[in-house]
C-alpha positions as CSV (number, residue, x, y, z in Angstrom):
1,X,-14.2,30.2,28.2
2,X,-12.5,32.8,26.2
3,X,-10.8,32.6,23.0
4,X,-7.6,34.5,22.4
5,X,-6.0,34.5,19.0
6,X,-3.0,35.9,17.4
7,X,-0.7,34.9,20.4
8,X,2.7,35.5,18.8
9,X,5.6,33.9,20.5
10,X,9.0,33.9,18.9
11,X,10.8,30.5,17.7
12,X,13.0,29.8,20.2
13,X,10.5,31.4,23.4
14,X,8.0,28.5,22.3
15,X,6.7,27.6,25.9
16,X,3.7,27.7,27.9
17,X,4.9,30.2,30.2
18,X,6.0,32.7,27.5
19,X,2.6,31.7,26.1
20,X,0.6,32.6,29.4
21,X,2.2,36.0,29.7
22,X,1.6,36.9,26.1
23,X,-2.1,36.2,26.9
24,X,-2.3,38.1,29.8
25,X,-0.9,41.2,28.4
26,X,-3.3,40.7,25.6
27,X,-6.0,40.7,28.2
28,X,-4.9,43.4,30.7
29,X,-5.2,40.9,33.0
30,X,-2.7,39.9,36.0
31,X,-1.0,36.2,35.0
32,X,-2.5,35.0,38.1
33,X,-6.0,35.7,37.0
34,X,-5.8,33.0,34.2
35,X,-7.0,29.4,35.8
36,X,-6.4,27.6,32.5
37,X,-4.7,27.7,29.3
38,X,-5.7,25.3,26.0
39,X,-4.1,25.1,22.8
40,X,-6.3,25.4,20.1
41,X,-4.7,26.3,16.9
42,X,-0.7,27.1,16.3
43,X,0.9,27.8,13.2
44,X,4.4,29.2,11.8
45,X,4.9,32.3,10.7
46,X,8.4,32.0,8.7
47,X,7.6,35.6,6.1
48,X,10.2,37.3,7.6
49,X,12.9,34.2,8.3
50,X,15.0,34.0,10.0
51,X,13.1,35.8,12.3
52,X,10.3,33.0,13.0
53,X,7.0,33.1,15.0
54,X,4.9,30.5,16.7
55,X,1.4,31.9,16.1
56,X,-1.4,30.5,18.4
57,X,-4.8,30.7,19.1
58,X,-5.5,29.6,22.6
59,X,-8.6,29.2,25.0
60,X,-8.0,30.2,28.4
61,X,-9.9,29.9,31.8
62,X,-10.3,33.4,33.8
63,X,-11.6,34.4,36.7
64,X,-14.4,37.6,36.2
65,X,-14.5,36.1,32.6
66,X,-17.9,38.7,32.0
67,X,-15.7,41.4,33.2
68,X,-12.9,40.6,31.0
69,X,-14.7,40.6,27.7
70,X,-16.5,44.0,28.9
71,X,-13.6,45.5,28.9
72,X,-11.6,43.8,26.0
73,X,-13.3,44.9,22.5
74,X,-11.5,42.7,20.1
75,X,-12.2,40.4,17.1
76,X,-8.9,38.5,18.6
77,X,-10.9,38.0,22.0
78,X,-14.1,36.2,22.0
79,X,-16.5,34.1,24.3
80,X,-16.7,30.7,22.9
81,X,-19.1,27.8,24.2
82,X,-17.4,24.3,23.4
83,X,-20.2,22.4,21.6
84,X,-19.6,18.2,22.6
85,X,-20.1,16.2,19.1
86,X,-22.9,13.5,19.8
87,X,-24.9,11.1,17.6
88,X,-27.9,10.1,18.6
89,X,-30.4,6.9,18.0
90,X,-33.7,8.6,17.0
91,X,-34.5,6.1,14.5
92,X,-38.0,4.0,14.9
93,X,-37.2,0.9,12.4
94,X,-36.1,-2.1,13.7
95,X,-32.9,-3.7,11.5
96,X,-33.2,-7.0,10.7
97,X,-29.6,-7.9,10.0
98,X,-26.3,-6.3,11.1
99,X,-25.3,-3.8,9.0
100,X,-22.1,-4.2,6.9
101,X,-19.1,-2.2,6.3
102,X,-16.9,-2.9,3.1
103,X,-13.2,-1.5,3.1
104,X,-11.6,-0.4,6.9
105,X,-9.8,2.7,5.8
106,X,-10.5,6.3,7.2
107,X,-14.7,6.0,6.3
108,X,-15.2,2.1,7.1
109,X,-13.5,2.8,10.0
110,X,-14.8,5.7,11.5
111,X,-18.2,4.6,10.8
112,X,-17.6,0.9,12.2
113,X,-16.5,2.8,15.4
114,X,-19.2,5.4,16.0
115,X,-21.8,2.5,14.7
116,X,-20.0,0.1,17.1
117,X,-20.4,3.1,19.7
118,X,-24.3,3.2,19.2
119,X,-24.8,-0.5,19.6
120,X,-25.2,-1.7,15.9
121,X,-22.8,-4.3,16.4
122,X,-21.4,-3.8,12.1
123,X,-20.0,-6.4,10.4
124,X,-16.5,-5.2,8.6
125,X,-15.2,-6.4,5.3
126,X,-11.8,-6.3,4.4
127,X,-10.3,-7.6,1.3
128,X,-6.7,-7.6,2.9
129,X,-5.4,-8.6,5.7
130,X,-5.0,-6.9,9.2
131,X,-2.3,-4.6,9.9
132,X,0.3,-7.3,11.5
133,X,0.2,-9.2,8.6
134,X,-0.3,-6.4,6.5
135,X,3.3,-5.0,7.1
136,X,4.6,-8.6,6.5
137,X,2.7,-8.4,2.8
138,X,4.2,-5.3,1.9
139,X,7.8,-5.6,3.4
140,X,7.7,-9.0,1.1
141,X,6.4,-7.1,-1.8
142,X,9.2,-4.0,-1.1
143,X,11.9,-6.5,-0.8
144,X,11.6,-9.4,-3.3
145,X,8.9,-8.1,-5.8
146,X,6.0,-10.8,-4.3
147,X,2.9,-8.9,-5.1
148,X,0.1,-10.0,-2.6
149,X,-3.7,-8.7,-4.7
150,X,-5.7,-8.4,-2.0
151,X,-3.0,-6.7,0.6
152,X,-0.8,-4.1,0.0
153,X,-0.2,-0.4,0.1
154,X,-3.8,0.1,-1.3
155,X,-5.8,-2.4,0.2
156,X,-5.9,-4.3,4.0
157,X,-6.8,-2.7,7.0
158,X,-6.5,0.7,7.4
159,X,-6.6,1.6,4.1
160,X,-3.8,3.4,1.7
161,X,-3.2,6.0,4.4
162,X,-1.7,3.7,6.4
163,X,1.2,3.6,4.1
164,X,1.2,7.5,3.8
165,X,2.6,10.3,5.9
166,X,-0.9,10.0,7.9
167,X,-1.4,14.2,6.9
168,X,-4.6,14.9,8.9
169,X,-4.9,18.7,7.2
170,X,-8.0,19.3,5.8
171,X,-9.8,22.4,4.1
172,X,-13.4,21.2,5.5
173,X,-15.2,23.6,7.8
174,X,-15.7,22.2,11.1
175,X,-19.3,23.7,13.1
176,X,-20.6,19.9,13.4
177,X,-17.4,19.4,15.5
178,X,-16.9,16.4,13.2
179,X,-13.2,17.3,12.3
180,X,-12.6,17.6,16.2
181,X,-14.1,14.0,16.8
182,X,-12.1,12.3,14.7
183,X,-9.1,14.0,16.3
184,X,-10.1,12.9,19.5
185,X,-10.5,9.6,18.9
186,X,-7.4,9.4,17.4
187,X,-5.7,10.6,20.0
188,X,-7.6,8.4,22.4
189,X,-6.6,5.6,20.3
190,X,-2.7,6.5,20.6
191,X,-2.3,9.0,18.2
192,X,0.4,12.3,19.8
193,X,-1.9,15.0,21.1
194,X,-0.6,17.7,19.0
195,X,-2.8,16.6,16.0
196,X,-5.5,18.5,18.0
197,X,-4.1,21.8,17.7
198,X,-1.5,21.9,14.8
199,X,-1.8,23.8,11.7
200,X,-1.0,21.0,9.6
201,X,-1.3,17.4,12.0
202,X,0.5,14.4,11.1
203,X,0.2,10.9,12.6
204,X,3.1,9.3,10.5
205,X,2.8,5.6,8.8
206,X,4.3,4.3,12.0
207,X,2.1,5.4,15.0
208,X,-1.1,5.1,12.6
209,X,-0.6,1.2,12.4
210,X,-0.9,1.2,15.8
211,X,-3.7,3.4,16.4
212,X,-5.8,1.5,14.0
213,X,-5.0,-1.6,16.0
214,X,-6.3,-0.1,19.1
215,X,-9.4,1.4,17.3
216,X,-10.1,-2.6,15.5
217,X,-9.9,-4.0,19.4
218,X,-12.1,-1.6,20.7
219,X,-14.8,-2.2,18.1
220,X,-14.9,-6.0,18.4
221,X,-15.0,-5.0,22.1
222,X,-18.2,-2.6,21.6
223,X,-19.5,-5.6,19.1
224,X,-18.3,-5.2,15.9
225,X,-16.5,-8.2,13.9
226,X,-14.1,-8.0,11.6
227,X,-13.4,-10.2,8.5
228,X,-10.1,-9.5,6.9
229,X,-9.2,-11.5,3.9
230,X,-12.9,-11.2,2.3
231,X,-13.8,-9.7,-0.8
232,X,-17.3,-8.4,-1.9
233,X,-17.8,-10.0,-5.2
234,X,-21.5,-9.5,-6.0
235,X,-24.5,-8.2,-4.8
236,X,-28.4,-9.3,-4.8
237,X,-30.8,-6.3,-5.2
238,X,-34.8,-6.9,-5.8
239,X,-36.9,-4.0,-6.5
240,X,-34.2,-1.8,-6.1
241,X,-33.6,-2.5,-2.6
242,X,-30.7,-4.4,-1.6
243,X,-31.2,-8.2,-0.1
244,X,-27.8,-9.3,-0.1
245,X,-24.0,-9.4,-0.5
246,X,-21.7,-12.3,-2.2
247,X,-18.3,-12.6,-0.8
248,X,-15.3,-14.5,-2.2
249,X,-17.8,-15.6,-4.8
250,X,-19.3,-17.9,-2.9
251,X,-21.0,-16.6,0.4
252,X,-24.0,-14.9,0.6
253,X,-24.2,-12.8,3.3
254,X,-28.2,-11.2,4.1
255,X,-28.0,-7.4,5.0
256,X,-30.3,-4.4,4.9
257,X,-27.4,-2.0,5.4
258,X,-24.1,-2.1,3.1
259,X,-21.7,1.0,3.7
260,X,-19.3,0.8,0.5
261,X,-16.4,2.7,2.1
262,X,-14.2,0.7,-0.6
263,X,-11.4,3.4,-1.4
264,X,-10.4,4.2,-5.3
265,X,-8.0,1.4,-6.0
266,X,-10.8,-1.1,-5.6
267,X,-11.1,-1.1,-9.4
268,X,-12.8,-5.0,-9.8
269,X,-15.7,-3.9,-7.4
270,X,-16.4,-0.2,-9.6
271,X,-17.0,-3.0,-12.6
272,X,-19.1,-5.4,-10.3
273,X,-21.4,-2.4,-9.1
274,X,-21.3,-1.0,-12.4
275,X,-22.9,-4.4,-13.9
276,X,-25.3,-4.1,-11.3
277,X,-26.5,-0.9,-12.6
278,X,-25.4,1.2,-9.6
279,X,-25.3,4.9,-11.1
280,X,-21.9,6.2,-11.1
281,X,-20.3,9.1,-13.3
282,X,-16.7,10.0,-14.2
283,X,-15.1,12.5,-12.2
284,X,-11.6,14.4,-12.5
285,X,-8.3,13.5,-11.0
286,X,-4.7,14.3,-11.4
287,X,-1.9,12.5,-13.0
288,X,2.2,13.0,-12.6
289,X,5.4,12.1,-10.9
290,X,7.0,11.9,-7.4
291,X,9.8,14.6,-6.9
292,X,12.6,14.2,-4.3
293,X,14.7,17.1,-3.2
294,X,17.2,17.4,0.3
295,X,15.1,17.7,2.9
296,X,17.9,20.5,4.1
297,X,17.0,22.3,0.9
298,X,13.3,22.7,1.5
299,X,13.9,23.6,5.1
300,X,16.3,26.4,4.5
301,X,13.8,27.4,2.0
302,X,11.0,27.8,4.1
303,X,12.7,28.8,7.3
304,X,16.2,30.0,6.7
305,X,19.3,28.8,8.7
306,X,16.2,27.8,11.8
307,X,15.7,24.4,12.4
308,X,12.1,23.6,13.4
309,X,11.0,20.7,12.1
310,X,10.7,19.0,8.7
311,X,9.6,21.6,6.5
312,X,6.5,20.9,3.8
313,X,5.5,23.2,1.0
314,X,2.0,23.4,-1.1
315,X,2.2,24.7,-4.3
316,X,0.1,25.3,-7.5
317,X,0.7,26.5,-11.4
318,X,-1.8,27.1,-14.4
319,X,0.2,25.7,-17.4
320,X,0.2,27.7,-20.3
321,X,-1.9,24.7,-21.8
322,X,-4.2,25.7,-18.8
323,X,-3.5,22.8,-17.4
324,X,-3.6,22.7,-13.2
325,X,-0.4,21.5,-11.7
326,X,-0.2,20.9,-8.1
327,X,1.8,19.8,-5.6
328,X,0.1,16.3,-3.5
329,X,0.8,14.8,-0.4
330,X,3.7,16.0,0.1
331,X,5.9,14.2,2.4
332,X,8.9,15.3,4.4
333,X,11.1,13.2,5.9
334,X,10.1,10.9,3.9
335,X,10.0,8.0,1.3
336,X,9.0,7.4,-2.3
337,X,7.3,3.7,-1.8
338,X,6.0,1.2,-4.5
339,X,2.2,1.4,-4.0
340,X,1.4,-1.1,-7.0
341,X,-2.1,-3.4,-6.5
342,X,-2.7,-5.0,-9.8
343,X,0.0,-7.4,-11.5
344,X,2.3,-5.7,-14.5
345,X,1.0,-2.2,-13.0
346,X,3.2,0.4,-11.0
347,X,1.9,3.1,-9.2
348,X,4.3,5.1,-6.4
349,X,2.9,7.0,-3.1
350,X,4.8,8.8,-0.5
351,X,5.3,7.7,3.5
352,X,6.2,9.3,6.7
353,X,7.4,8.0,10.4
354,X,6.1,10.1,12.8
355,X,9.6,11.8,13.2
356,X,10.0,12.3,9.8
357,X,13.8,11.8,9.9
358,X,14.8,10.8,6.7
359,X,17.4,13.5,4.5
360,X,14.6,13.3,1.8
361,X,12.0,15.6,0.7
362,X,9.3,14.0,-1.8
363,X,5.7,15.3,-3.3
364,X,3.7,14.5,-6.2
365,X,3.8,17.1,-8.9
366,X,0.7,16.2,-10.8
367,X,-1.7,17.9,-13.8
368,X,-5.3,17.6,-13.7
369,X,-7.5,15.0,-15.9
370,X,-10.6,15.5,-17.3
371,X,-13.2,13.2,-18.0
372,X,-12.7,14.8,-21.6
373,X,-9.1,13.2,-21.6
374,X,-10.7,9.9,-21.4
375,X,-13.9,9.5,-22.2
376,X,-17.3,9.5,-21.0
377,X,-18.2,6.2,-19.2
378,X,-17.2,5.9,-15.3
379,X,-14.9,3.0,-16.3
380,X,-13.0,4.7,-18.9
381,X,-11.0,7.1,-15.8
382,X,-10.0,3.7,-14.6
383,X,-8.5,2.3,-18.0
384,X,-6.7,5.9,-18.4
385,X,-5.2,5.3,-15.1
386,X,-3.9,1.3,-16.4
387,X,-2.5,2.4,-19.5
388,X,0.1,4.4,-18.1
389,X,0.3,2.5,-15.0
390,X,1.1,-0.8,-17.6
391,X,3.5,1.7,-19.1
392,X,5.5,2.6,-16.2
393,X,6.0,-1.4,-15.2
394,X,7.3,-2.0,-18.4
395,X,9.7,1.0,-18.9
396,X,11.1,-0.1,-15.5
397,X,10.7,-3.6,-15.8
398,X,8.8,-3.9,-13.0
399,X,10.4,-1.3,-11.4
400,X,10.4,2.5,-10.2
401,X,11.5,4.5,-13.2
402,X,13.2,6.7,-12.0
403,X,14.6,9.9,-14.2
404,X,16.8,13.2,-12.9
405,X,15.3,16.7,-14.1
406,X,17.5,17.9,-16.6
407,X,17.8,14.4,-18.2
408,X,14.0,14.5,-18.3
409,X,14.0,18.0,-19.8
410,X,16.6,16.6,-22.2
411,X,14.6,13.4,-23.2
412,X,17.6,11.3,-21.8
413,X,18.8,8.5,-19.6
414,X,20.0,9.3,-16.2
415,X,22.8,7.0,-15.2
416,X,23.6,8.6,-11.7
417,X,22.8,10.4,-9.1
418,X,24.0,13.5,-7.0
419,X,22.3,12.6,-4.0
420,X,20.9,9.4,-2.6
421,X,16.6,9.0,-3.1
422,X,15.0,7.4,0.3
423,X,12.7,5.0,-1.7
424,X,11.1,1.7,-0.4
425,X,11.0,-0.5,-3.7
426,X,13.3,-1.2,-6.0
427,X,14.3,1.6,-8.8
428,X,15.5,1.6,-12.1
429,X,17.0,4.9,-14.5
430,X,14.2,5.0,-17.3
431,X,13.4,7.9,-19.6
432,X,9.5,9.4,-18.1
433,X,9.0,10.9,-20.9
434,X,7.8,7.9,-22.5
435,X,5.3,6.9,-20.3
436,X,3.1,10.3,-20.3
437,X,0.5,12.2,-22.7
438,X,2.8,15.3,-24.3
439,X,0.9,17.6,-22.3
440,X,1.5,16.1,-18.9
441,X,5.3,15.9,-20.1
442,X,5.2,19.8,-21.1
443,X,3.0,20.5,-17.9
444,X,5.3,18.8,-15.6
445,X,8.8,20.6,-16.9
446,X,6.9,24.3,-17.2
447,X,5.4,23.9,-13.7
448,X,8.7,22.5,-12.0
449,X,10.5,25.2,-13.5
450,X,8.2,28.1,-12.1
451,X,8.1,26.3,-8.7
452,X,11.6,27.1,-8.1
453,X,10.6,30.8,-8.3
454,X,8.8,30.1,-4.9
455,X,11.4,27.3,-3.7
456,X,14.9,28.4,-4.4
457,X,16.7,24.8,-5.9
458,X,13.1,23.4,-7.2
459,X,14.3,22.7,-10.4
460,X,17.3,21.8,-10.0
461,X,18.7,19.5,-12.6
462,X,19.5,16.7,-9.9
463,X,16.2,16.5,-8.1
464,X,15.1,13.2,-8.5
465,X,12.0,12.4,-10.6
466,X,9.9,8.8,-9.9
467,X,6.8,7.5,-11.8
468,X,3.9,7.0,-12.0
469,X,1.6,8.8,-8.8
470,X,-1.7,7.5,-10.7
471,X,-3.9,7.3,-7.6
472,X,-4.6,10.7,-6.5
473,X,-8.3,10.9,-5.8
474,X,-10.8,8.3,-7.2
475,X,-12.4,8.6,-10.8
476,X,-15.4,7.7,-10.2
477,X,-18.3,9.1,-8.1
478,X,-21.1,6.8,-6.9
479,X,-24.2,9.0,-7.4
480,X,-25.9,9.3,-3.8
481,X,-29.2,11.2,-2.4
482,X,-29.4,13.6,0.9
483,X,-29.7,10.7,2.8
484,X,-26.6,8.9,1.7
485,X,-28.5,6.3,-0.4
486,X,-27.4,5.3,-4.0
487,X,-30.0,4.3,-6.4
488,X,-30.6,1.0,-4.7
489,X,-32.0,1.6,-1.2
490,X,-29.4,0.2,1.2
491,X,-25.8,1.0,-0.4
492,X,-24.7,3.6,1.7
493,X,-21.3,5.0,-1.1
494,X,-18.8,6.8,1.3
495,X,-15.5,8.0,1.5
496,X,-12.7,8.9,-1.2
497,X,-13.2,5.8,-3.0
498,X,-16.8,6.9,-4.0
499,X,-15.6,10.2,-4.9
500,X,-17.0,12.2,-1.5
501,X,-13.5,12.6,-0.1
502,X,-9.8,13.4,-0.4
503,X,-7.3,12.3,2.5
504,X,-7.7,11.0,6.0
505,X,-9.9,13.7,7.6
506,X,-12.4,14.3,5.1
507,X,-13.2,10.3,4.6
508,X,-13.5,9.8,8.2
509,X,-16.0,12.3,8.6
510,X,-18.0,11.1,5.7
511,X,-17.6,8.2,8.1
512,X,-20.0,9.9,10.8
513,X,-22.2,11.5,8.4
514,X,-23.5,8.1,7.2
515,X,-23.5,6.7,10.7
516,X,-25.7,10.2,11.5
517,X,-28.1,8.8,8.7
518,X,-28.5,5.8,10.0
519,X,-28.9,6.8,13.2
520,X,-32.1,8.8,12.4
521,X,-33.6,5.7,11.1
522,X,-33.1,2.6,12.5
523,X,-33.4,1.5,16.1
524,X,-29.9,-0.1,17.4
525,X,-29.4,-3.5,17.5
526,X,-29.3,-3.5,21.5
């Protein structure tokens, strides 16, 4: 197979067949040499809109492939051999007891389906409810303010992604071909195909729901059971080796094997493990406020008077407090949605469809927290992250305070706005200054402001401001050797939640890291 890269094909050419002839006059080759074309990788080029390139790397089947290469000396034209990602059982000891999975987002998931795979038929718990019921929970919640604990946009099957745009882009470097595998399965699992080759892959809320569905039935197919509505309340350890989990306070469950793939809103289970002496430190995270702008604004930004699709941005900006301030998940298309978990505490995320159709454009803008801001035990990240959560509930009384730019520059009540937010929730015009640390405030404003030096209308004084985005990336990392063990032989800490991840990508593959662990120990249950 050879690899061809820097394939540029204008805008409005974008086709295979302008594709196939780019790549054959790339390769001196005759069209009708070339057996097979892939997409591999494609990317925009917009830096000299409107004049707009699809840029693509492709791999492509040739006849005379040897001769090809011989005569083609180029770092854009390579042999590649495509490596097929496989785990396998090596592992001598015999298991006991089924091993356990807690939490079914990105990690749980991916590591109940590749342990499913291998024949160690895992148990999964879930302290929500299954994605059918799920939806119900948080339409209710959306709607008429009925907060259901244990199942909503932070906790049930699926995880918090499922209420997210779904981004799949990641920043991990991918020889294992784990990145790949996860793709694949998605797609297998009724995910669009595209994710495999696009710069920056999306699922969308929607289509994820689904494909987590199909991925749930194919596990209990392969052996795995599922146990939604369960929460892991305690755990038994003797002589530092685990014996046993308690759920719902009152079930002991016998295991040799827990994965803890519990995600960073699962605040009640940090304190249980804490009390159990499972080492854990503080770690950073970021703090700050949901912006909404036209979603025609950004585009025309990013790609001139083109329409392509919904267009994102990524931005960063050292305050002159040296504070970081970022842009997060940013969400085209898109809504602003209540993501609360814990009663009299708001917290906002952003969500996607799959089409991305909405006229909104939202992103966290947030500023980086040190464990210096908040002290030095691994609990005191999470109280940080109350205290202004408890703050934004009551400046919006129970609501999404919501705040335009120049009135939150001016220290001031909005009391209209210029253009319609797409937010799932109800809202409510609050001053934010009042809920923040100075410094966030003065971070927030300075960074906006310079941001509309790279977007033209950034800070515009009716883009529409929403707090508080509080759950960024967990607080907390659960300390964890080479081999994926904590300090008590057995707990297996994965995934964002535990601090070894950030997004959808990166927790799945922690996913088939630990199942690669276990893999080279134990013997599968078959």
């Amino acid at each position: 197979m050879i690899r061809v890269r820097q394939i540029k094909v204008l805008y409005n050419e974008n086709n295979i067949d302008n594709i196939r002839k780019k790549v054959s006059k790339k390769l001196n080759i005759k069209e009708e040499i070339i057996k097979n074309i892939k997409i591999n990788k494609e990317s925009i080029d917009a830096r000299k809109k409107p004049v707009i390139y699809y840029i693509y790397e492709v791999d492509v089947e040739v006849l005379n492939e040897e001769l090809i290469l011989r005569k083609n000396k180029s770092n854009d034209i390579l042999k590649i051999d495509e490596k097929e990602y496989k785990i396998k059982v090596t592992g001598t000891e015999k298991l006991e007891r089924r091993p356990i999975i807690v939490g079914s987002g990105p990690a749980g998931l991916f590591a109940a389906y590749y342990l499913s795979i291998l024949g160690y038929k895992p148990l999964i718990i879930e302290r929500g409810e299954k994605i059918e019921d799920r939806v119900k929970s948080v339409e209710e919640f959306w709607n008429k303010g009925i907060l259901n604990k244990n199942s909503n946009v932070q906790f049930g099957e699926g995880g918090a992604g499922t209420f997210s745009d779904g981004k799949l882009n990641t920043l991990v470097k991918d020889k294992e071909g784990r990145c790949k595998e996860v793709f694949k399965i998605f797609v297998e699992n009724g995910a669009d195909s595209n994710i495999l080759y696009k710069n920056k892959p999306h699922i969308g809320t929607d289509v994820l729901r689904n494909v987590i569905i199909n991925m749930r039935n194919k596990i209990i197919k392969m052996g795995g059971t599922f146990r939604f509505n369960t929460t892991l309340t305690n755990i038994k350890v003797e002589d530092k080796k685990l014996k046993s989990i308690i759920v719902n306070d009152n079930e002991e469950i016998k295991t040799d094997i827990l994965i803890l793939a519990i995600g960073h809103s699962a605040r009640d289970t940090f304190h249980m493990l804490y009390e159990n002496n499972i080492l854990m430190n503080p770690k950073p995270f970021a703090i700050g406020v949901r912006i909404t702008h036209p979603q025609d604004m950004i585009n025309k930004s990013q790609y001139g008077s083109v329409l392509i699709d919904a267009a994102s941005y990524k931005l960063t900006y050292k305050a002159s407090n040296n504070r970081g301030v970022y842009s997060f998940c940013m969400c085209p298309g898109g809504y602003i949605v209540n993501a609360s978990s814990e009663e009299k505490r708001l917290a906002i995320n952003g969500m996607s469809n799959h089409s991305r159709d909405t006229k909104c454009a939202n992103s966290a803008i947030v500023v980086t927290i040190t464990p210096e801001d908040f002290g030095k035990s691994p609990m005191d990240g999470i109280e940080f992250q109350r205290n202004l959560e408890e703050k934004a509930y009551k400046l919006g009384s129970g609501f999404i305070p919501v705040q335009l730019f120049k009135d939150y520059k001016e220290n001031k009540i909005s009391t209209k706005f210029n253009f319609e937010p797409c937010i799932k929730g109800n809202y409510k015009f609050a001053n934010l200054n009042l809920i923040f640390p100075e410094y966030i405030n003065e971070s927030l404003k300075e960074a906006i402001d310079y941001f509309n030096t790279k977007i033209d209308g950034f800070n515009r004084d009716d883009a529409v401001l929403a707090a508080i985005e509080s759950r960024t990336s967990s607080p907390i990392r659960i300390e964890r050797d080479e081999f994926f063990n904590s300090n008590v032989k057995g707990i297996y800490p994965i995934g964002e939640g535990a601090g070894y991840a950030g997004g959808i990508t990166t927790s799945a593959i922690d996913g088939l890291k630990v199942v690669e662990i276990i893999a080279t120990k134990y013997k599968s249950c078959d």
